[in-house]
C-alpha positions as CSV (number, residue, x, y, z in Angstrom):
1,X,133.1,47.5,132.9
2,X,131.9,50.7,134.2
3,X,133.2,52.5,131.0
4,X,131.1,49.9,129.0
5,X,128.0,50.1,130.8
6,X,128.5,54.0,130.7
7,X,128.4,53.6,126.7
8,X,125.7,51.7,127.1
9,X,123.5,53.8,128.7
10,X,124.4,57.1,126.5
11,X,125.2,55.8,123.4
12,X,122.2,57.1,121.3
13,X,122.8,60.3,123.6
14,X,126.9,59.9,121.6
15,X,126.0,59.3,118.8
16,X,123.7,62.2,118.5
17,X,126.2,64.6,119.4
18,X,128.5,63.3,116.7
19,X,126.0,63.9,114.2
20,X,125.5,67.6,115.3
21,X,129.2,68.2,115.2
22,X,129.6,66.1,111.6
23,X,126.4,68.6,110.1
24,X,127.4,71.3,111.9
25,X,131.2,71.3,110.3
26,X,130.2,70.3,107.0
27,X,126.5,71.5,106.0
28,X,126.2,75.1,105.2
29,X,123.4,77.3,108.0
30,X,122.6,73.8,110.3
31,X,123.7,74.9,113.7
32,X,121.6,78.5,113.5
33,X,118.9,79.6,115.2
34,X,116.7,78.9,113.1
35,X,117.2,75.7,111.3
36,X,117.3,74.2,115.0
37,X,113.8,75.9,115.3
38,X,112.6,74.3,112.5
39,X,113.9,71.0,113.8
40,X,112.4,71.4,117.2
41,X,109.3,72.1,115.6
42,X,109.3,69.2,113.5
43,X,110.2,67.2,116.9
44,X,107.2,68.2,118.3
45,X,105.0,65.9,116.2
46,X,106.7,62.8,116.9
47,X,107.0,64.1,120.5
48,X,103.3,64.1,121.2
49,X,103.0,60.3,119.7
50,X,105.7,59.3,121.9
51,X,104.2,60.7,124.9
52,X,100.7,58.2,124.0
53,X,103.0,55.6,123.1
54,X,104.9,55.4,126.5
55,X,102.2,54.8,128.2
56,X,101.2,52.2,126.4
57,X,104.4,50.5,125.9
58,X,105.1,50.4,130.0
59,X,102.2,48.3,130.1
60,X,104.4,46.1,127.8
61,X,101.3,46.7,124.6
62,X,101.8,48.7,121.5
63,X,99.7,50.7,119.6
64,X,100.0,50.5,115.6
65,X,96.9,52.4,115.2
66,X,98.1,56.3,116.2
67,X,99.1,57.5,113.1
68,X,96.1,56.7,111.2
69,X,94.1,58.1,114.3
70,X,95.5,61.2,113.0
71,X,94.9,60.6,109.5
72,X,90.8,60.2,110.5
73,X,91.3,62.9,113.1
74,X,92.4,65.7,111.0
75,X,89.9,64.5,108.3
76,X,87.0,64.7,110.7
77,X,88.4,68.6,112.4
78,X,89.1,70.0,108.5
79,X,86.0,68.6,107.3
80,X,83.8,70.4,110.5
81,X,85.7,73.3,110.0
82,X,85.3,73.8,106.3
83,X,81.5,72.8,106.5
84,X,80.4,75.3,109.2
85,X,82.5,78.4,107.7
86,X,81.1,77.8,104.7
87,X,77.2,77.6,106.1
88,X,77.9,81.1,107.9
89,X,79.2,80.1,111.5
90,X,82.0,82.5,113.1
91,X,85.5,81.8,112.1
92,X,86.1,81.1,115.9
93,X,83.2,78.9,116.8
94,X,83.7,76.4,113.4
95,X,87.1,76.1,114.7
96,X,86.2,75.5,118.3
97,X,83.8,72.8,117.7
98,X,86.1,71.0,114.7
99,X,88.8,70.5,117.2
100,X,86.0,68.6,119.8
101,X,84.7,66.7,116.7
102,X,88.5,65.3,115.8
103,X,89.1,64.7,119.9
104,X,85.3,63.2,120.3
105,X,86.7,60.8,116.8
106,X,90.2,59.9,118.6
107,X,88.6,58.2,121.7
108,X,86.6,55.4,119.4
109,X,90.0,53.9,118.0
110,X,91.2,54.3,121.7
111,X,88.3,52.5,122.9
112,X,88.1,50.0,120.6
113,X,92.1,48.7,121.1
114,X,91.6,49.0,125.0
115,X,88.2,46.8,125.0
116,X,90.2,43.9,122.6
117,X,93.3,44.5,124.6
118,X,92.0,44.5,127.8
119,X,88.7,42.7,128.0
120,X,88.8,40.4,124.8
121,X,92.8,40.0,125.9
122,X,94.1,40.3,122.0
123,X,97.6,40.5,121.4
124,X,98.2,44.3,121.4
125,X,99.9,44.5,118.2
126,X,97.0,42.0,116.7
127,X,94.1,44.4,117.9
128,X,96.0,47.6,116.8
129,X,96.8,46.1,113.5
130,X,92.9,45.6,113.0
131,X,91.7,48.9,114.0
132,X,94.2,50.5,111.7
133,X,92.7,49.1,109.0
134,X,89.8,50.5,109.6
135,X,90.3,53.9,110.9
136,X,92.0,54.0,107.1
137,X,89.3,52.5,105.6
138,X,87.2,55.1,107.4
139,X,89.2,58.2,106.4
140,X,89.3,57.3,102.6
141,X,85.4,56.8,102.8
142,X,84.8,60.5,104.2
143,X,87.0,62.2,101.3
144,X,87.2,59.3,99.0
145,X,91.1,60.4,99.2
146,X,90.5,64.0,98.3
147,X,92.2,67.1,99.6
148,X,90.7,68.8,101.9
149,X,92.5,71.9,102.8
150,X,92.6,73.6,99.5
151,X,88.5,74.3,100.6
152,X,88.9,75.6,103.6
153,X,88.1,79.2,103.8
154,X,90.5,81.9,104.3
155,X,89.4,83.6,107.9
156,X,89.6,79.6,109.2
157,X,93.6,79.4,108.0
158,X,94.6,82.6,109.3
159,X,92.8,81.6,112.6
160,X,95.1,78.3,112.7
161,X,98.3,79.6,111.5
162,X,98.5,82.0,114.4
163,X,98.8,79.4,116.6
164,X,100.9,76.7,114.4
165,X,103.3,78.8,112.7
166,X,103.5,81.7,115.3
167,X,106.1,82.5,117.5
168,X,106.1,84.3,121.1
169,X,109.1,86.3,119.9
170,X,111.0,87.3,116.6
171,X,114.3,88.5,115.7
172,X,114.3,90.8,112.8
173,X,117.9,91.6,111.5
174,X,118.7,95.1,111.9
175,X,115.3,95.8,114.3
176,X,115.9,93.6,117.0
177,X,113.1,91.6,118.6
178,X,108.7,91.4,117.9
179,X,106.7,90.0,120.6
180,X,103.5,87.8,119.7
181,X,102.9,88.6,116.1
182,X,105.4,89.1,112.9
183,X,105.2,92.5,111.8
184,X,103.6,93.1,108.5
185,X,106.0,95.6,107.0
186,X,109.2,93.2,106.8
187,X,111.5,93.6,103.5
188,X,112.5,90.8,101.2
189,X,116.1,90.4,102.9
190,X,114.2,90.4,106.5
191,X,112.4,88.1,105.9
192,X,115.1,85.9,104.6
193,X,116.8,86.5,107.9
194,X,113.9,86.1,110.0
195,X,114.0,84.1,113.2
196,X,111.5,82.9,115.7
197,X,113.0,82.1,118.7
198,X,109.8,80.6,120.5
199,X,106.9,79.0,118.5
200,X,104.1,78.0,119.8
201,X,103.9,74.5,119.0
202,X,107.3,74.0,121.1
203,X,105.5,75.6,124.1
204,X,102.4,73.9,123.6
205,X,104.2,70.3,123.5
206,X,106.6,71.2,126.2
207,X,103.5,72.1,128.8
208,X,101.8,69.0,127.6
209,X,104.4,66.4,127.7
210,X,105.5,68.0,131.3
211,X,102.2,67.4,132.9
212,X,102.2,63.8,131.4
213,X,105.7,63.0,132.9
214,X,104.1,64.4,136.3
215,X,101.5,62.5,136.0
216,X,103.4,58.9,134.9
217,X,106.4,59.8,137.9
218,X,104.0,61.2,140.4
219,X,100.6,59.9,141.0
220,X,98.4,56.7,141.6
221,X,97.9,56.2,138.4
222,X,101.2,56.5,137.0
223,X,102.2,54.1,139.7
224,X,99.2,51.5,138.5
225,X,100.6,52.0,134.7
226,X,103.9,50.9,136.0
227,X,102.8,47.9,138.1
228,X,100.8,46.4,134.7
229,X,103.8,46.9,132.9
230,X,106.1,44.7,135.6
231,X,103.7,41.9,136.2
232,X,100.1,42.1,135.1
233,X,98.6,38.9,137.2
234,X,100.3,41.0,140.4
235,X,98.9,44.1,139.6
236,X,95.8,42.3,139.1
237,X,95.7,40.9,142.8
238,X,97.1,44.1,144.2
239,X,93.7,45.4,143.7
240,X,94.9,47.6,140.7
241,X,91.8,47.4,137.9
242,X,93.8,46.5,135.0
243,X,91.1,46.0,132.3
244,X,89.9,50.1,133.1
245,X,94.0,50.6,133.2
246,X,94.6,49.7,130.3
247,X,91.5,51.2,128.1
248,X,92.2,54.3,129.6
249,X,95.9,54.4,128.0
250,X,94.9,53.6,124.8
251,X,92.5,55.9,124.9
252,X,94.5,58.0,125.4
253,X,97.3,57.2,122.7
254,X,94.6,57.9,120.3
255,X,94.2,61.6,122.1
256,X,97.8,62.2,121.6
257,X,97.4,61.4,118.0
258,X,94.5,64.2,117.5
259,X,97.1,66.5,119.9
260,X,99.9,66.4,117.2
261,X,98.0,67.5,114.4
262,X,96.8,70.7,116.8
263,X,99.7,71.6,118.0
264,X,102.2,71.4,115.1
265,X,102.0,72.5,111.6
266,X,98.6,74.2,111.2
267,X,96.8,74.7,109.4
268,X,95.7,71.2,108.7
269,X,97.0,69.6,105.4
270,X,94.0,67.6,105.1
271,X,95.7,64.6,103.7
272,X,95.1,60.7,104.9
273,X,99.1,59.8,104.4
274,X,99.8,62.2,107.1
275,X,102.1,59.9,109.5
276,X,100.1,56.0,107.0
C-alpha cells in the first residue's frame, strides 16, 4: 500500500521523466541547453495563468475567462503603444503607459467574475463563461480581428524585445560567455550555435510566482483563501469577509493574464486567438 500511494502521489512527476528519457534517446538536439531554454520559456506562459488560477481554484471556483483577458489585454497595450509612437511620444513613455492601460483593462473582467461570483453567488464556471464572451466580443470590436503588430513602430519592438527575448547571459561557441546583451558581430554558424542560458522571462516568472507562493503559504490572506476553499459558510462565521476574498482573486486571475503577455514572448503578436 505504501508503494501504491507513493505512485500515486508522483505519478505525473514518472511519467514526465519517462518522457524526457524517451525524447531524449530518440529525438535528435532535445536534451541541450537550448531546446530546454526554449521550453522553459514557453512554460513561463502557462506558468503565470496557473499562478491566477490557483488561487481561484483553492476557493473551489474556476475562471474560464483568463485567456481571453489576455486576448483584450494585449489588444488594449499594442493598440496604446502603436497610437502614442506614432503621435510623437517617447519610445519609453508609449510603452510605459500601454502596459498600465492593458493592467487598468485586466481588473474589469476580474471584477466583474468576482461581483457575480461572490455577491450575485453565480456558479463560477457560469459567470466566467459569460464574461468570456464578452471580453471576446470586446477584443474583435477594437480591431475588428485585425493584426496589430505589423503597425507598430520599430523603436517600440526593439524596446520589448530586450526584455522578452533577452537573456542575462550568452554562450557563443568558440568565445565563451556575453553578459546582458547579444553581441552584434556574431557569424552565421554562431548564431546557429547560440545559447542563452538565462532569459529574462524565466527570471521575471520565477520572482513573480515566488512571491505569490509566499504570499498563499505565509500570510493572512493566504490563510483566508484556504479557509473559503475548505468550507465557505465556516469561513464566513470565522469573521473571514468572503464576498471581498473572493473579488480580490479574480481580480487578480485577470492580472495574471495581462502578466503572461509581458513577460513572455514580446513583442506583442497582437492577435485575439492568443491562448481563445
Amino acid at each position: 500500500m505504501r508503494t501504491i500511494n507513493l505512485i500515486a502521489r508522483l505519478w505525473s512527476w514518472l511519467f514526465l521523466l519517462v518522457m524526457l528519457i524517451f525524447f531524449s534517446i530518440t529525438g535528435t538536439g532535445f536534451f541541450t541547453v537550448r531546446n530546454l531554454g526554449n521550453i522553459m520559456v514557453t512554460s513561463t506562459m502557462v506558468m503565470l495563468m496557473a499562478t491566477g488560477q490557483t488561487y481561484v481554484i483553492i476557493t473551489a471556483g474556476i475562471d474560464l475567462s483568463i485567456g481571453y483577458t489576455l486576448g483584450l489585454a494585449s489588444v488594449i497595450s499594442a493598440t496604446v503603444m502603436r497610437d502614442l509612437a506614432n503621435a510623437g511620444l517617447a519610445t519609453d513613455l508609449s510603452i510605459l503607459l500601454g502596459i498600465l492601460a492593458g493592467l487598468a483593462v485586466t481588473v474589469i473582467p476580474g471584477l466583474m467574475n468576482g461581483m457575480l461570483v461572490a455577491r450575485a453567488k453565480v456558479p463560477p464556471m457560469i459567470a466566467t463563461l459569460g464574461v468570456m464572451g464578452i471580453v471576446r466580443g470586446a477584443a474583435f470590436l477594437l480591431t475588428t480581428g485585425k493584426n496589430i503588430v505589423g503597425d507598430l513602430p520599430p523603436g517600440v519592438r526593439e524596446h520589448l524585445r530586450l526584455v522578452g527575448n533577452g537573456s542575462l547571459a550568452y554562450r557563443i561557441p568558440g568565445e565563451g560567455l556575453a553578459w546582458l546583451k547579444q553581441p552584434a558581430d556574431l557569424t552565421n554558424e554562431q548564431l546557429r550555435g547560440l545559447e542563452r542560458l538565462m532569459p529574462y522571462p524565466i527570471i521575471i516568472v520565477a520572482i513573480i510566482v515566488g512571491i505569490f507562493a509566499f504570499v498563499l503559504a505565509r500570510t493572512t490572506f493566504g490563510r483566508h483563501i484556504y479557509a473559503i476553499g475548505g468550507n465557505k459558510e465556516a469561513a464566513l462565521r470565522s469573521g473571514i469577509n468572503v464576498t471581498r476574498t473572493l473579488t480580490i482573486i479574480y481580480v487578480l486571475a485577470g492580472f495574471f493574464g495581462w502578466l503572461r503577455r509581458r513577460a513572455a514572448r514580446l513583442p506583442l503578436h497582437g492577435r485575439l486567438t492568443d491562448g481563445w
